[in-house]
C-alpha positions in Angstrom: -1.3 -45.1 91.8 0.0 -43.4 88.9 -0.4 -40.8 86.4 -0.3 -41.8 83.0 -0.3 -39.9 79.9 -1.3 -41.2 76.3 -1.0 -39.3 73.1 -3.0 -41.1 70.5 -1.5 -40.4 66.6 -2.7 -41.6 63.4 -1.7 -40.7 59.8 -4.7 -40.9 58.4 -6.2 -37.7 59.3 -9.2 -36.7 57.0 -8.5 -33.1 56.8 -5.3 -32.8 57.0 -3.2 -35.7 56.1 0.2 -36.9 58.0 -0.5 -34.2 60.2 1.2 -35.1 63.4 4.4 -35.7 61.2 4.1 -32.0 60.0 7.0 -30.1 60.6 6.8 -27.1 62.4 9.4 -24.5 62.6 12.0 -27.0 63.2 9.9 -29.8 64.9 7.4 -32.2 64.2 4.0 -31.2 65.7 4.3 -34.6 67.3 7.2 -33.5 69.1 6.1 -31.0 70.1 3.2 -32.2 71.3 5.5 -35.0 73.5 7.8 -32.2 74.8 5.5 -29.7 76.0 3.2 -33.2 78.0 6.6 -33.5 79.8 6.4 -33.1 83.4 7.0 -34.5 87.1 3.6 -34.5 87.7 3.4 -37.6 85.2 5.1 -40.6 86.1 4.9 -42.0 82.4 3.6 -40.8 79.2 2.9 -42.9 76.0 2.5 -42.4 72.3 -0.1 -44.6 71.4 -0.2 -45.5 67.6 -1.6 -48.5 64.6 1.3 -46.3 62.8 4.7 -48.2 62.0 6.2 -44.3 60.9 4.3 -42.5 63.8 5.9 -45.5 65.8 9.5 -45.0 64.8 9.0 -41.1 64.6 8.4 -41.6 68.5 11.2 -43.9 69.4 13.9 -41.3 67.4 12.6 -38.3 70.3 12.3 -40.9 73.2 9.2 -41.7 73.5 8.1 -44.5 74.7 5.3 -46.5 72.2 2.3 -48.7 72.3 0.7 -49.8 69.3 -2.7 -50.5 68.6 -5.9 -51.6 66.2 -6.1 -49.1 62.8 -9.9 -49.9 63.3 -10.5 -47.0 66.1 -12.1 -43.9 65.1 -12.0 -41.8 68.1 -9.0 -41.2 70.2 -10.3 -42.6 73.8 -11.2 -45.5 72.0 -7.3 -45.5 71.2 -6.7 -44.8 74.9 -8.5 -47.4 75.9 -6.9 -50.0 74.3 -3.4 -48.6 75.0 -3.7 -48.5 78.9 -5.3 -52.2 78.8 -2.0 -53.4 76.8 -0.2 -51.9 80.2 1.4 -54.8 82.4 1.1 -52.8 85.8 -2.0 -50.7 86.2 -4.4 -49.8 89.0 -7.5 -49.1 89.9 -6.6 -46.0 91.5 -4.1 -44.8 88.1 -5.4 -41.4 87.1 -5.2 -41.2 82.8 -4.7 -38.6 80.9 -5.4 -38.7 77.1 -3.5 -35.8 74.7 -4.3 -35.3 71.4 -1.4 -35.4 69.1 -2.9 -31.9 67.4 -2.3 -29.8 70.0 1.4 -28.4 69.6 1.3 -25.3 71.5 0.7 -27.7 75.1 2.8 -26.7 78.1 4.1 -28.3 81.2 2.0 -25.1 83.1 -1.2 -26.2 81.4 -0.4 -29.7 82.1 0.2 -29.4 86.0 -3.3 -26.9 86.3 -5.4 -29.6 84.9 -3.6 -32.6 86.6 -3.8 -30.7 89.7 -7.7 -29.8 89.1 -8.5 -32.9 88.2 -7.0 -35.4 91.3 -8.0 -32.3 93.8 -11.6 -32.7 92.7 -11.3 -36.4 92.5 -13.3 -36.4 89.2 -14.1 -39.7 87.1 -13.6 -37.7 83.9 -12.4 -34.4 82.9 -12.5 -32.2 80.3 -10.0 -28.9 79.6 -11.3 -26.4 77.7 -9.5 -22.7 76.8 -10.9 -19.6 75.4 -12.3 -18.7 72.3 -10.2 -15.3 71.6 -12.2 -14.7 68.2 -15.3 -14.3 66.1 -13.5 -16.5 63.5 -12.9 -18.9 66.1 -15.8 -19.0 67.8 -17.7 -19.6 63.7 -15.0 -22.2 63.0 -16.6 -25.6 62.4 -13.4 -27.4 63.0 -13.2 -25.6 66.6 -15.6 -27.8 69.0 -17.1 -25.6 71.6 -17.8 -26.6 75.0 -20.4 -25.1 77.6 -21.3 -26.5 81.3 -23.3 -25.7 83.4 -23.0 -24.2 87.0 -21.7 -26.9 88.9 -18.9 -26.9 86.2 -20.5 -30.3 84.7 -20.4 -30.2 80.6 -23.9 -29.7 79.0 -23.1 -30.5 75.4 -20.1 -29.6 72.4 -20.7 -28.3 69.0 -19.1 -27.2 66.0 -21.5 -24.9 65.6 -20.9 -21.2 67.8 -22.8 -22.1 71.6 -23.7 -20.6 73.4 -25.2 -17.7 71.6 -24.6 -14.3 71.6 -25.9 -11.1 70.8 -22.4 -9.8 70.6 -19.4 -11.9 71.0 -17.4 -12.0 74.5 -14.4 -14.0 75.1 -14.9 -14.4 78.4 -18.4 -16.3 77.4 -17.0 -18.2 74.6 -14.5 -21.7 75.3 -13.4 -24.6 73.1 -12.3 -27.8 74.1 -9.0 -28.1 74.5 -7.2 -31.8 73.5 -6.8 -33.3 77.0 -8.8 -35.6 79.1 -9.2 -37.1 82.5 -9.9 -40.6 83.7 -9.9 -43.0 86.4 -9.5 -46.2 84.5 -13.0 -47.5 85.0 -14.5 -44.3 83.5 -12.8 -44.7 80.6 -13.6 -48.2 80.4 -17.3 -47.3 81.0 -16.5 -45.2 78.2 -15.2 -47.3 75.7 -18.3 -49.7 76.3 -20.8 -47.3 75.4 -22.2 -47.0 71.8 -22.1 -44.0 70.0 -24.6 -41.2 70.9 -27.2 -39.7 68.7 -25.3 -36.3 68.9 -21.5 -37.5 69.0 -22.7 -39.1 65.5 -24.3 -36.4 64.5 -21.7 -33.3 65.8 -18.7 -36.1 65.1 -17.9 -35.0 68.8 -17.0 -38.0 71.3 -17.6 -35.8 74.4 -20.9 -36.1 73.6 -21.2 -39.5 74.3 -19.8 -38.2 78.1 -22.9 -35.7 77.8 -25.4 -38.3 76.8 -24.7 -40.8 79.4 -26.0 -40.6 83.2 -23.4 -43.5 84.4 -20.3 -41.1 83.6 -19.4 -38.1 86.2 -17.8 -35.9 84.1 -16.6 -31.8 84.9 -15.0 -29.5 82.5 -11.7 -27.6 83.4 -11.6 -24.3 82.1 -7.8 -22.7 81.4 -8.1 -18.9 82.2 -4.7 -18.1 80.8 -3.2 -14.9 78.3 -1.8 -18.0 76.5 -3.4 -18.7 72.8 -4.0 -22.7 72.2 -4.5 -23.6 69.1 -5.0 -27.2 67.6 -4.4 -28.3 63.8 -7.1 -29.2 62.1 -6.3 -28.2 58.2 -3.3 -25.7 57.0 -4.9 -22.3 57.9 -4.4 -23.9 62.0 -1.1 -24.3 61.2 -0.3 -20.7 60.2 -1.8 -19.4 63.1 0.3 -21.9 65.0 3.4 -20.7 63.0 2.9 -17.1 64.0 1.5 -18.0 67.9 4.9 -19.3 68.2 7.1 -16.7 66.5 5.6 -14.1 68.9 6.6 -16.3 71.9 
């Protein structure tokens, strides 16, 4: 058994172009990205890419690289395709997918939701952070997350859920770029269509949410940390300032 990390990259990001080669104070957010995944806790990690320059990018901070189709649309798709290309694999492998937009990751944040995940034994996993804003919380590009009491997710939207009369943080979480799997979840996953609702809230969690053959559990970050992925510019200069205040 193993624990495998895959950060799926692409250039051709529709709202915000090269993005993961975006230099940010100093370093790519791709590096950063890679950098702050790095822990003992993972035995490998991969970035996974259709990107000759994301490629080469990768190989010039040591990262190791698997390429794959330009034809995927969603990043688990990408995931899926990467960990089949892998000569040695197991059943029993647990995989953890990292979006490439999330440059303010941390080997702390890393370890809880490892940890969470392979103590619970869950199929999938989600992690999810708090929503420190009314901005944040109205943000279309933010995708929020709500479960349920048994900790399994109910359904993600760009639009502000749950609602509330007034807004509280401590009632408000986003999804946060990382993903658990046991290999045949994710398969499972990459066999299933599309859902009515990931198609309609361009959300790929739904299609967890829609499906009754996938056991899936959110793990929620309680931390004084901010996380904050890049969707378009403004991202990026709260990102910018995040870090300067470190």
């Amino acid at each position: 058994m193993k624990n495998i990390a895959f950060i799926p990259a692409r250039l051709n990001s529709s709202r915000f172009f090269r993005k993961v080669l975006f230099e940010i104070e100093g370093k790519t957010m791709l590096q950063r990205v890679y950098e702050g995944s790095i822990t003992d806790k993972l035995d490998q990690i991969f970035i996974t890419t259709c990107d000759e320059e994301i490629a080469d990018h990768a190989r010039d901070i040591g990262a190791s690289v698997i390429m794959t189709s330009n034809k995927h649309k969603r990043c688990l798709d990408r995931v899926a395709e990467a960990y089949q290309k892998l000569e040695v694999k197991s059943l029993e492998d647990n995989i953890i997918c990292i979006q490439g937009d999330e440059p303010l990751i941390d080997k702390d944040f890393v370890n809880y939701f490892l940890d969470s995940h392979l103590e619970n034994k869950y199929d999938f996993s989600v992690a999810s952070v708090q929503i420190e804003s009314v901005k944040e919380f109205q943000d279309p590009d933010i995708v929020k997350i709500i479960w349920n009491e048994s900790k399994r997710m109910v359904y993600t939207s760009r639009q502000p859920i749950p609602h509330m009369e007034y807004f509280e943080s401590k009632n408000a979480w986003k999804i946060f770029g990382m993903f658990g799997f046991k290999p045949k979840a994710l398969m499972l996953f990459n066999s299933l269509e599309p859902s009515f609702l990931e198609n309609i809230e361009q959300c790929d969690t739904n299609r967890i949410c829609g499906s009754e053959l996938l056991s899936q559990y959110v793990i929620p970050y309680e931390t004084k940390n901010s996380y904050q992925a890049i969707d378009n510019k403004e991202n990026l200069e709260r990102v910018i300032r995040i870090l300067k205040n470190k």
